[in-house]
C-alpha positions as CSV (number, residue, x, y, z in Angstrom):
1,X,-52.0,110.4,-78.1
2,X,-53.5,109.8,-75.0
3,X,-51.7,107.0,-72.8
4,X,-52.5,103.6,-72.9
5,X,-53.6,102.3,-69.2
6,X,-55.0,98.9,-68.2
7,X,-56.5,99.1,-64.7
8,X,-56.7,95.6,-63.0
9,X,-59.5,95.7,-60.3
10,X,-61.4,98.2,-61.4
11,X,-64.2,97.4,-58.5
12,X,-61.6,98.2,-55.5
13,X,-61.6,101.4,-53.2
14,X,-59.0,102.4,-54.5
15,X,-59.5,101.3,-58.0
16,X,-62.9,103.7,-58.0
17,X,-60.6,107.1,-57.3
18,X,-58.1,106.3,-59.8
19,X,-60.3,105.9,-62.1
20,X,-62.1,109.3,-61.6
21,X,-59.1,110.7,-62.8
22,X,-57.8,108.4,-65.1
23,X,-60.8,107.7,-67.4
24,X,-61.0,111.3,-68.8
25,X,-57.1,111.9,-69.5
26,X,-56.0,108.6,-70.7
27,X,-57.0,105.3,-72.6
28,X,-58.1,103.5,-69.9
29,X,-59.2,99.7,-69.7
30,X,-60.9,98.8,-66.9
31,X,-60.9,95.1,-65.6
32,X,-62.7,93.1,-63.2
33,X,-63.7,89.6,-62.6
34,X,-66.6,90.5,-64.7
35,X,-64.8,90.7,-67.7
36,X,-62.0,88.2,-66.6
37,X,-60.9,86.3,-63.5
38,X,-57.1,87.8,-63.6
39,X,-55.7,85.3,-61.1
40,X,-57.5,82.3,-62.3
41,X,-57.6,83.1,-66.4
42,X,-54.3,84.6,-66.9
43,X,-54.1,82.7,-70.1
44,X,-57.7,85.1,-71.4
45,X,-56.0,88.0,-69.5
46,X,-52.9,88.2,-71.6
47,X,-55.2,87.9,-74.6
48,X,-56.9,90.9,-73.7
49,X,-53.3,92.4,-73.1
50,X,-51.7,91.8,-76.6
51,X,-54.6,93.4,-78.0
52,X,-55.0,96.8,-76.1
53,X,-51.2,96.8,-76.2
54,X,-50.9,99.4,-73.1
55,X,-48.0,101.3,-72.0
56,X,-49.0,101.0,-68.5
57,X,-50.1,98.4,-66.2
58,X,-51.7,99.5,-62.8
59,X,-52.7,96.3,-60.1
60,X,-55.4,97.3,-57.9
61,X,-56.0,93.4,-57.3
62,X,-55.6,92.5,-53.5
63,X,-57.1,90.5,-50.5
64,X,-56.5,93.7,-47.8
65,X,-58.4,92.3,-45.0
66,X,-55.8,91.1,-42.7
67,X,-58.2,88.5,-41.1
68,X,-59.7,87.0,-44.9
69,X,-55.9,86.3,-44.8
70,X,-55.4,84.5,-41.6
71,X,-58.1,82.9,-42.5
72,X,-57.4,81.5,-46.2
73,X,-53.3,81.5,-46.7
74,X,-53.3,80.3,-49.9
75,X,-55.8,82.6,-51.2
76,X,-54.0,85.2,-49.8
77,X,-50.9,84.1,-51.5
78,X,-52.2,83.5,-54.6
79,X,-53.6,86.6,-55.1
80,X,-51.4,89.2,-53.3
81,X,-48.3,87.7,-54.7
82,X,-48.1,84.8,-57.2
83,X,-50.5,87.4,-59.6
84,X,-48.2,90.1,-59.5
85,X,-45.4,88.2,-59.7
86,X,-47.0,86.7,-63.2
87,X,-47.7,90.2,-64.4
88,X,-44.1,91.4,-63.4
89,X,-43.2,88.2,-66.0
90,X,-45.4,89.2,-68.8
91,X,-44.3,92.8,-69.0
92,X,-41.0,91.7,-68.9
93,X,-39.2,93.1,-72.5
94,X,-42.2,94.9,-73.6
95,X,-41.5,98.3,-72.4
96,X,-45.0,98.4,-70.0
97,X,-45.0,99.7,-66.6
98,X,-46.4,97.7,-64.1
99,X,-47.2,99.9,-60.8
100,X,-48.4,97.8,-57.8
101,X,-49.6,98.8,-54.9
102,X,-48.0,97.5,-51.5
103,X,-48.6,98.4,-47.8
104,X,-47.5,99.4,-44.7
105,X,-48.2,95.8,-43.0
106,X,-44.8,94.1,-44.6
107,X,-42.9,96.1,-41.7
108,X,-43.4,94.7,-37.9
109,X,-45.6,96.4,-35.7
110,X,-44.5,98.6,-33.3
111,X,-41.7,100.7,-34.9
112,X,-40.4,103.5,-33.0
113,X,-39.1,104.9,-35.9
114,X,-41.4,105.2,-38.9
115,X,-39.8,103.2,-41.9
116,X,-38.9,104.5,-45.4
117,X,-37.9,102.8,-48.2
118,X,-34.5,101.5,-47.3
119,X,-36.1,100.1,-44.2
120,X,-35.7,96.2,-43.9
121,X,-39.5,94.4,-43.9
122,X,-40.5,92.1,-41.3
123,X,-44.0,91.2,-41.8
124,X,-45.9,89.3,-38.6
125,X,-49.2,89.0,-40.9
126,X,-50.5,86.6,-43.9
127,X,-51.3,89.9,-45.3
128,X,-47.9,91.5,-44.6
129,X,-45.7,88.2,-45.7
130,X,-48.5,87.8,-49.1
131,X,-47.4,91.6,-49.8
132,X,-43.9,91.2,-49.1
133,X,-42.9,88.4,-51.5
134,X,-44.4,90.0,-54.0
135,X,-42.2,93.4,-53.5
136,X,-38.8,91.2,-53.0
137,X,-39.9,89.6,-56.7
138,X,-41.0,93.3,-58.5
139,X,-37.7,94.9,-57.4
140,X,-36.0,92.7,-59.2
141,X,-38.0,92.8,-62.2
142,X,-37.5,95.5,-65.1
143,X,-40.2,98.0,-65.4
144,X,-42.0,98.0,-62.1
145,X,-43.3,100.7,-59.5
146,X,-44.1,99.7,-55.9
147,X,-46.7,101.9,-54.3
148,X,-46.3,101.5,-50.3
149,X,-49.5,102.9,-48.6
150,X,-51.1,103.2,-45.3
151,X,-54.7,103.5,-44.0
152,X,-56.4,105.2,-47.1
153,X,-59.2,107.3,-46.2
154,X,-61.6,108.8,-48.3
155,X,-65.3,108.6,-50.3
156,X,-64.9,105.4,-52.4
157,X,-63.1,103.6,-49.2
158,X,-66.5,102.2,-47.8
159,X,-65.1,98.7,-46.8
160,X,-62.8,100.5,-44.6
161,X,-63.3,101.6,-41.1
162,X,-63.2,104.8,-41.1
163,X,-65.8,105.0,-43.5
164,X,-67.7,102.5,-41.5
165,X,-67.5,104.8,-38.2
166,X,-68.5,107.7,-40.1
167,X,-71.6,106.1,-41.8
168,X,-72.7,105.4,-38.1
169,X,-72.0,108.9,-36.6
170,X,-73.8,110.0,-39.9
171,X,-76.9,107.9,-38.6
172,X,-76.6,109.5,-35.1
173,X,-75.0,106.1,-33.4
174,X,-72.7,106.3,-30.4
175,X,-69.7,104.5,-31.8
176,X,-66.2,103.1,-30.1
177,X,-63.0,104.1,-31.7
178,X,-59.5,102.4,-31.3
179,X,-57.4,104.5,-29.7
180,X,-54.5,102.6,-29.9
181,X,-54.1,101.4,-33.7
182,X,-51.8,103.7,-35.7
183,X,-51.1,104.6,-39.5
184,X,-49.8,107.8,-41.4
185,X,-53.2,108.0,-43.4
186,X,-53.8,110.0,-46.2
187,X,-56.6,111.1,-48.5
188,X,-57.8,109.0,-51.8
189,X,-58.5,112.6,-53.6
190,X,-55.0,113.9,-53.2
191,X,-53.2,110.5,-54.0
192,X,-55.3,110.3,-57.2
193,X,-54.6,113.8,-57.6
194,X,-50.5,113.1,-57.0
195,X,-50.9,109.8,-58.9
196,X,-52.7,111.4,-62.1
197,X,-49.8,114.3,-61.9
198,X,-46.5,112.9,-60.5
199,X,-46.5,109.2,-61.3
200,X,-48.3,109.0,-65.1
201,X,-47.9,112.1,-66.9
202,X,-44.7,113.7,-65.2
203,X,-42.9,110.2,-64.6
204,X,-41.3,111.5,-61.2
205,X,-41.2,108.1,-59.7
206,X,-40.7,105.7,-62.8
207,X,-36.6,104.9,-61.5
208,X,-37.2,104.4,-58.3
209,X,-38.8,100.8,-57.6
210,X,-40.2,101.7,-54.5
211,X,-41.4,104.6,-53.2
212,X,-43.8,105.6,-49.8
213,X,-47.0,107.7,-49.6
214,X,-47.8,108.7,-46.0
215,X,-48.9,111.6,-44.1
216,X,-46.0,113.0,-41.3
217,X,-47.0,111.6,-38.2
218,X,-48.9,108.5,-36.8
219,X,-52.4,109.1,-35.6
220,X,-54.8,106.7,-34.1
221,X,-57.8,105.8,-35.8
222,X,-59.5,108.1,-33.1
223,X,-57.1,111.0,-33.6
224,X,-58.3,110.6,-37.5
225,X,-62.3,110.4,-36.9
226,X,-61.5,113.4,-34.8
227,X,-59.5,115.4,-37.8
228,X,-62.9,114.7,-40.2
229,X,-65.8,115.6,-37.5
230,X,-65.7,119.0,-36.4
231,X,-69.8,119.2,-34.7
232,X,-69.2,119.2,-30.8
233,X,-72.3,117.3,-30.6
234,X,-71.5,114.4,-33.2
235,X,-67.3,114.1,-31.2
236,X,-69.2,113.5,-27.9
237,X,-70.3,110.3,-29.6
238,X,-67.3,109.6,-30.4
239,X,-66.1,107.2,-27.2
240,X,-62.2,105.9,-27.5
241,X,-61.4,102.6,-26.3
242,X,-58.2,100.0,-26.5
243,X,-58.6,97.8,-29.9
244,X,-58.6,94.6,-27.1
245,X,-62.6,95.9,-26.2
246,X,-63.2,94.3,-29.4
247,X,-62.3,91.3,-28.6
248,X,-61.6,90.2,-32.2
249,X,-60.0,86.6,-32.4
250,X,-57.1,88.0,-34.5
251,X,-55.1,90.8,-33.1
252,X,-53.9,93.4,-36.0
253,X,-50.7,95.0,-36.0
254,X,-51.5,98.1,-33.9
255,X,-48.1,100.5,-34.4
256,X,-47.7,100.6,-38.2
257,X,-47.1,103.3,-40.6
258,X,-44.5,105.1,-43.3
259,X,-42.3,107.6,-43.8
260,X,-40.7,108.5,-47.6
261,X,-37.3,109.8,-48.5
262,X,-39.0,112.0,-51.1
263,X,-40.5,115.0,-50.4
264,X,-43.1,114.7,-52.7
265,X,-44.1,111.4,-51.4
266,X,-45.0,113.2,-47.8
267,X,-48.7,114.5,-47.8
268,X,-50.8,116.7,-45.7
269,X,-53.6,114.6,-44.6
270,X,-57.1,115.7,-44.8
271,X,-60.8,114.6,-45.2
272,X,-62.2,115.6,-48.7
């Protein structure tokens, strides 16, 4: 029999990979707040729970945007980590996995070591500190993987800013690219890919809590449009500049990024 998956936040970036692969090889149940608001209805949610009965539990439910954070705490908190913290409770001694997905903004910017997963946080964000509490609370819950990921590039990641840059270099714009913000990015295609293989069907990573997904080295968010456009032309549009030309109102962590103890968990990034 096929495995039994419910998807929480089915509309996300990173929801709309997964499901690519998941919808064909498993039982999957899709979920968004068109079907049921999961933070505010938990009471319907769990309804819908008992009676698909699934095996596995996968959270794509997040506010990522570190300034809709700053800007609404409580939503923040509410969502990034009182809602998995309640799912964490309701799969307790029912033999479901629940797999969240965390990030690399629970660590402090700036790092000069990359951190794995024995690594200390030390979030300076909302987003970060929203992420974080939820982590502490799913580690010590039975049954739970925590996904730790960095910038995620790839074709359903339009809210994103790579994605962004590219859709204007697409439309023959001159565009200005931090060239000081930093991540280990890697592709949506080969994490669904590793996800699909690793992580439901083989089971790899089900022991180990926690685990990192990162490429081996930091790059810029210029360094990374420059990986993905290869056209001389379109690169001489390309201009780099310090994330402070910007001047955004809330400064973003500008150093971040992961490293993994397991081999696996170390990808090659590139743009598919």
């Amino acid at each position: 029999m096929k495995k039994k998956i419910v998807l929480i936040g089915a509309n996300s970036s990173l929801a709309k990979q997964l499901i690519k692969k998941l919808k064909n090889t498993t039982q999957l149940l899709q979920l968004t707040r068109n079907n049921v608001d999961v933070v505010k209805s938990f009471e319907k949610l769990k309804k819908i729970l008992n009676h698909f009965k699934p095996s596995i539990i996968v959270n794509c439910v997040g506010v990522t945007k570190f300034l809709e954070c700053e800007k609404d705490p409580s939503n923040a908190y509410l969502v990034n980590s009182n809602f998995p913290i309640k799912l964490s409770e309701y799969t307790k001694g029912r033999n479901i996995l629940l797999i969240h997905f965390s990030t690399e903004a629970v660590y402090e910017d700036g790092l000069k070591q990359l951190p794995n997963e024995n690594t200390p946080p030390n979030p300076s964000t909302i987003y970060g500190n929203s992420k974080y509490i939820a982590d502490m609370a799913l580690l010590r819950a039975e049954n739970t993987l925590i996904i730790r990921l960095p910038t995620l590039v790839g074709p359903t990641q339009d809210h994103q800013i790579i994605n962004k840059i590219l859709k204007k270099l697409n439309l023959g714009q001159k565009v200005f690219v931090s060239k000081d913000i930093y991540s280990t990015p890697i592709n949506t295609v080969d994490f669904s890919n590793f996800f699909l293989k690793d992580i439901i069907f083989k089971k790899t990573f089900y022991k180990k809590k926690i685990i990192h997904l990162c490429s081996k080295k930091r790059l810029s968010t210029y360094q990374i449009i420059k990986k993905i456009v290869n056209e001389k032309e379109v690169i001489q549009r390309i201009i780099p500049v310090s994330e402070n030309f910007f001047k955004n109102k809330f400064v973003k962590p500008k150093k971040l990024g992961l490293k993994s103890i397991y081999k696996k968990c170390t990808r090659i990034f590139k743009y598919e």
